[in-house]
C-alpha positions in Angstrom: 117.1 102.4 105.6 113.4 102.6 106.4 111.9 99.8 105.0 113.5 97.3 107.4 112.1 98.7 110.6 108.8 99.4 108.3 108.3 95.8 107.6 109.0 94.6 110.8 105.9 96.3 112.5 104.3 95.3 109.7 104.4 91.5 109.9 104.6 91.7 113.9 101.6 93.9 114.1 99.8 91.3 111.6 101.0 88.4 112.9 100.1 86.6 116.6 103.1 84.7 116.5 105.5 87.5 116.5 103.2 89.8 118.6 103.3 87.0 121.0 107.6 86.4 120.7 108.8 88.9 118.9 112.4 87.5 118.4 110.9 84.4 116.5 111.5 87.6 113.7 115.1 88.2 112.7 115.8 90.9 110.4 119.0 91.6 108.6 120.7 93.1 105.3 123.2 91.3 102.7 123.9 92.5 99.2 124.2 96.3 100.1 125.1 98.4 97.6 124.7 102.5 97.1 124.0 103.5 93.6 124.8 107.4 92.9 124.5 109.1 89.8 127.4 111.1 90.3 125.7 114.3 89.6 125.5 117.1 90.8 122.9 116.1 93.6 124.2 113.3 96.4 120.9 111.5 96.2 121.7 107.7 95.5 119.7 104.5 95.9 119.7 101.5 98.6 120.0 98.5 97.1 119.7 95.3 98.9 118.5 92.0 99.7 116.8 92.3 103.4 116.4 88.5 104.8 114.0 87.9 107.2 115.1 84.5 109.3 111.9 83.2 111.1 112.6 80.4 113.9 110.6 77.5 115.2 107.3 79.4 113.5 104.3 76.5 114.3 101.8 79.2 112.2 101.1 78.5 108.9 103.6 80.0 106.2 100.4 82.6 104.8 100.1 84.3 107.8 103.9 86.2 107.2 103.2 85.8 103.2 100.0 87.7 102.4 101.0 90.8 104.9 104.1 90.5 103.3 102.5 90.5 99.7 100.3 93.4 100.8 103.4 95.6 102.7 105.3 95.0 98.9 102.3 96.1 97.2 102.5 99.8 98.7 106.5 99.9 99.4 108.5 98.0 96.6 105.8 98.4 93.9 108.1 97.5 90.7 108.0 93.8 92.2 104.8 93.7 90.6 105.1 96.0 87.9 108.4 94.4 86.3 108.1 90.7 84.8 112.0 90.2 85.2 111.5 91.4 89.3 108.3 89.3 90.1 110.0 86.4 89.0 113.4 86.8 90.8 113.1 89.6 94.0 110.9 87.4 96.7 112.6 83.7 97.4 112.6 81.6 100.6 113.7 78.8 101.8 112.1 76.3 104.9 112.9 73.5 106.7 110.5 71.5 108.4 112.0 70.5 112.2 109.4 68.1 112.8 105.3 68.4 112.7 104.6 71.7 114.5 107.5 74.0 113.6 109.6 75.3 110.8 112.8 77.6 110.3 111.6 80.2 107.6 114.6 82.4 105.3 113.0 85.0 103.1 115.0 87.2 101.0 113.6 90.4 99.1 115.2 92.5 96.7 114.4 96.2 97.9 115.2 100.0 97.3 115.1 103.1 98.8 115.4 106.6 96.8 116.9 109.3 99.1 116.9 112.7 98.3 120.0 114.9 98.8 119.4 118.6 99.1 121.2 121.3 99.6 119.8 123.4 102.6 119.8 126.2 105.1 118.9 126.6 108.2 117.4 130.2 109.0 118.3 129.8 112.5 121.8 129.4 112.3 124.5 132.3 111.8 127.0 129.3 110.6 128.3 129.7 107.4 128.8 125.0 107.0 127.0 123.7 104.0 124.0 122.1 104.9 122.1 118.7 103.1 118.3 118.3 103.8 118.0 114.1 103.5 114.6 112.5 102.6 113.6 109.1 101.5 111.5 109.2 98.6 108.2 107.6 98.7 107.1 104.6 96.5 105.1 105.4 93.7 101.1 104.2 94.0 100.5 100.5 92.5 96.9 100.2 90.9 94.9 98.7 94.1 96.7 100.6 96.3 94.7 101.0 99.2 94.0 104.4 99.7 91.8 104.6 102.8 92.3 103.2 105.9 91.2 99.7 106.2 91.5 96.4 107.7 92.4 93.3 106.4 92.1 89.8 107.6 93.4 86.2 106.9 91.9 83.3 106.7 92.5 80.0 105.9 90.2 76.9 106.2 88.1 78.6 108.4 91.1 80.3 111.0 92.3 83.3 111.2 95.9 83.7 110.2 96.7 87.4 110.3 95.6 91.0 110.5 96.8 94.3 110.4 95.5 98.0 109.7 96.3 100.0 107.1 95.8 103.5 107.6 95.0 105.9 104.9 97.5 106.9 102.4 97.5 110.4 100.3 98.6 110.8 97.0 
C-alpha cells in the first residue's frame, strides 16, 4: 500500500511541526478490504480507511488540511469527482487539551489499483510462473498540477505550510 508512506512525506515535508517531531504523525489502516474481480487477471483493489492520529499538534488545523486537500487532489481524485465520496470519504475528529494543543483523528477513504501480470524473466532458466505487480496510477483531476511547483500556506499573515510538487507526466 503506497499511499500511506506517500502521504506521510507529504504532510511531514509540508508541515514544521512534523518536520520538527515527526512522531506527533501516527499513521495506521482500519477497514481493509481486497476487492478482486475474480477473473482471469489477479489484479484487485485496496480498499481502506487510512487514519492519521495527530498528538498535542499546537499548529493550526490548515496547515495538515490544505497539503492534505492538495495530496487527494492528485492521489484519490474520485473524492472530488463523486458527490456521494466528497461528502462521506474525509472525516475527523479533535479535542481541544487546553489553549495551545489539540489531539487530531482523520480518517480517509482510499484505494489503490494493482496490476497483476503474468511475466517472465529472460534471465532465468526456471520454468515457476511468474506475476509482474504494479500499482496503477490515479487518473489526472482537472487542475492537476502538471509542472513542478511550490505551494505555500498562509493564514492571517503566517505561514502554515509548504511543500514542492514536482512535475507530473501524463
Amino acid at each position: 500500500m503506497l499511499k500511506v508512506h506517500s502521504l506521510r512525506a507529504h504532510l511531514t515535508a509540508a508541515t514544521p511541526e512534523f518536520q520538527t517531531d515527526p512522531d506527533k504523525l501516527t499513521v495506521f489502516i482500519t477497514n481493509g478490504r481486497i476487492v478482486a474481480a475474480g477473473a482471469a487477471s489477479l489484479s484487485f483493489v485496496y480498499r481502506y480507511t487510512l487514519k492519521l492520529v495527530v498528538l498535542d499538534y499546537s499548529s493550526h488545523a490548515d496547515a495538515i488540511f490544505v497539503p492534505l486537500l492538495a495530496w487527494l487532489r492528485t492521489n484519490q481524485v474520485e473524492i472530488f469527482e463523486n458527490t456521494d465520496l466528497r461528502e462521506k470519504s474525509l472525516r475527523f475528529e479533535a479535542e481541544y487539551l487546553n489553549k495551545e494543543t489539540m489531539d487530531l483523528s482523520i480518517e480517509i477513504d482510499l484505494t489503490e489499483r494493482v496490476i497483476v501480470r503474468p511475466g517472465t524473466d529472460p534471465t532465468s532458466k526456471e520454468t515457476a510462473k511468474r506475476y509482474d505487480v504494479t500499482h496503477a496510477a490515479e487518473p489526472a483531476h482537472v487542475g492537476t498540477v502538471t509542472q513542478a511547483e511550490r505551494i505555500e500556506v498562509y493564514f492571517e499573515g503566517q505561514q502554515l505550510a509548504a511543500w514542492d510538487f514536482p512535475a507530473t507526466e501524463f
